[in-house]
C-alpha positions as CSV (number, residue, x, y, z in Angstrom):
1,X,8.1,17.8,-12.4
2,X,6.0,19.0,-15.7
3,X,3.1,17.3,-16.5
4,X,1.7,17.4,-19.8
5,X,-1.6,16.2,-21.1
6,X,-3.3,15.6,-24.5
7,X,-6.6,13.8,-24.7
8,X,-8.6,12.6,-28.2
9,X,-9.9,9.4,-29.4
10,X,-6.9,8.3,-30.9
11,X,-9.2,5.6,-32.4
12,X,-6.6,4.3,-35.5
13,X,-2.9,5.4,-34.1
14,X,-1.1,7.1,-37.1
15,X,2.0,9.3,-37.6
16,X,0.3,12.3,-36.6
17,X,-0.4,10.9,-33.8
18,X,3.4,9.9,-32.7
19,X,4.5,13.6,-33.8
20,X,1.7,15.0,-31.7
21,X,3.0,12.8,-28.6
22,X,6.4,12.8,-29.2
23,X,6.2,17.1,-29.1
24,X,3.7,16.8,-26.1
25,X,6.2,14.3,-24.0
26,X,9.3,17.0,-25.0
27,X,7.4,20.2,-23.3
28,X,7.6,18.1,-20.0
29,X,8.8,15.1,-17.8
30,X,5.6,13.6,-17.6
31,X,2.8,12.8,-20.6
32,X,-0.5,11.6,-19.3
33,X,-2.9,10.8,-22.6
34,X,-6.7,10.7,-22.0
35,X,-8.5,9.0,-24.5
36,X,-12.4,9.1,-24.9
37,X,-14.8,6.2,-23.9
38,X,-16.1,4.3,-26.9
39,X,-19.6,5.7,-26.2
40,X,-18.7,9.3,-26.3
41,X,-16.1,8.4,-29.7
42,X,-19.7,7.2,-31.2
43,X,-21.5,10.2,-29.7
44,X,-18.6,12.7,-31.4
45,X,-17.9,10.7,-34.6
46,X,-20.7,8.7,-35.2
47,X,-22.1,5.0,-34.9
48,X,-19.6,3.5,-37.2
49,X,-16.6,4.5,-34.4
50,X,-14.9,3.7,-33.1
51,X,-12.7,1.6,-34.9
52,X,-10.8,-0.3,-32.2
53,X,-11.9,-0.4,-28.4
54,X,-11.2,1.9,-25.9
55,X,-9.4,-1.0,-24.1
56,X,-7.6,-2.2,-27.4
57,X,-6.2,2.2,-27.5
58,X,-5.2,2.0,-24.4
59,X,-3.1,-0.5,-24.6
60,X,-1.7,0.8,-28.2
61,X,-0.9,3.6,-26.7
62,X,0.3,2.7,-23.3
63,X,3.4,0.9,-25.7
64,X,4.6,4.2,-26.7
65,X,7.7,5.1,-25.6
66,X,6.6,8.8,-25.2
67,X,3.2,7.8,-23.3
68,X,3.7,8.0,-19.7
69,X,0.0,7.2,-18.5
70,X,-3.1,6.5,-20.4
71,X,-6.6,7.4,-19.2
72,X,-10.1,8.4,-20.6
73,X,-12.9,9.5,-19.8
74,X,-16.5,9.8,-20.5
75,X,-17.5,13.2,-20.5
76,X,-16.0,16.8,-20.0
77,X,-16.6,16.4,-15.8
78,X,-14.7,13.6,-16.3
79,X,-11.9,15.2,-18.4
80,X,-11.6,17.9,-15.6
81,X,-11.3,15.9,-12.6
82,X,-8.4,13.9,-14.7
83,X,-6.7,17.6,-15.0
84,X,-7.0,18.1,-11.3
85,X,-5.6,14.4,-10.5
86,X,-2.4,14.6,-12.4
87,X,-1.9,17.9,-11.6
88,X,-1.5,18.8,-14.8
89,X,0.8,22.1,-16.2
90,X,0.6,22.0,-19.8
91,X,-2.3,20.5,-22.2
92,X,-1.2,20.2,-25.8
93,X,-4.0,20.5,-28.2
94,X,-4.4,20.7,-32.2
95,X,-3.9,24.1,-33.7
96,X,-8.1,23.5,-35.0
97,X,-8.6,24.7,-30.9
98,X,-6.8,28.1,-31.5
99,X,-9.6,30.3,-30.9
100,X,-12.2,28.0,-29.9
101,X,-12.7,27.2,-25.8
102,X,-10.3,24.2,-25.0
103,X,-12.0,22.3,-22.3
104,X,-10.0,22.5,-19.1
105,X,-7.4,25.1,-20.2
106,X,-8.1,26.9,-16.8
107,X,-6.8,24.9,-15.1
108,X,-3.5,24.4,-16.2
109,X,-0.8,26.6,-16.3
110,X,-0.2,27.0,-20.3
111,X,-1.9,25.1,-23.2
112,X,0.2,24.5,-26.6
113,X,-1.3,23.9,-30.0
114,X,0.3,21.7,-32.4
115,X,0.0,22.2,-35.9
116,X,-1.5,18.8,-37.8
117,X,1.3,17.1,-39.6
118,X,1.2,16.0,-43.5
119,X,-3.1,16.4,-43.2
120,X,-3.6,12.7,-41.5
121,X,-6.5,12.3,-40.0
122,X,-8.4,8.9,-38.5
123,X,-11.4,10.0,-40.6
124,X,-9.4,10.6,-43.7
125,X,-7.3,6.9,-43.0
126,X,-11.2,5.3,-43.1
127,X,-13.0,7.1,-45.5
128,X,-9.8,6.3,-47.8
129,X,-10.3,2.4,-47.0
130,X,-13.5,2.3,-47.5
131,X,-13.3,4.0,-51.1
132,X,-10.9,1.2,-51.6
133,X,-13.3,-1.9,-50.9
């Protein structure tokens, strides 16, 4: 069995999102997601985030058909030891990573970056609604 992770905030679920999973969940037979803890989403992308809880994008994502299990975490130690647990082969992260240190990449067996699709991003979604108000 392959087991595949990807890990984010995944704070407003859009279609880069789904593409992102759906490519993770076709590397392997198993996708685990970890998701960060509210505190460390405020901590990475300030006091406004996140948007929805970390229980509400659990739960969003847990109804993906792709999405095996869902975790988080609240720091990098954290991150690791969730690595090691699920035993973890392949991590999929975004192509931004590609020559920047990808935390946990040693230990797994490969690591794949995925190219961003169409430019959506969770900061772009909400600075876009908020121009709107």
């Amino acid at each position: 069995m392959i087991n595949v992770w990807v890990n984010g905030c995944f704070d407003i679920l859009h279609v880069g999102h789904i593409e992102l999973l759906e490519y993770a969940k076709s590397l392997g037979d198993k996708l685990i997601v970890g998701i960060d803890v509210d505190q460390r989403v405020k901590e990475l992308k300030g006091q406004n985030r996140p948007f929805n809880t970390t229980k509400d994008r659990k739960k969003m994502l847990e109804s993906l058909r792709c999405v095996d299990v869902v975790t988080f975490f609240k720091d990098e130690g954290e991150l690791k030891k969730h690595i090691k647990k699920y035993n973890i082969d392949i991590m999929v992260v975004g192509d931004d990573y590609k020559d920047k240190y990808v935390v946990g990449s040693e230990l797994v067996k490969d690591v794949f970056f995925f190219k961003k699709v169409g430019g959506y991003s969770t900061t772009s979604i909400l600075k876009s609604n908020n121009k709107k108000k």
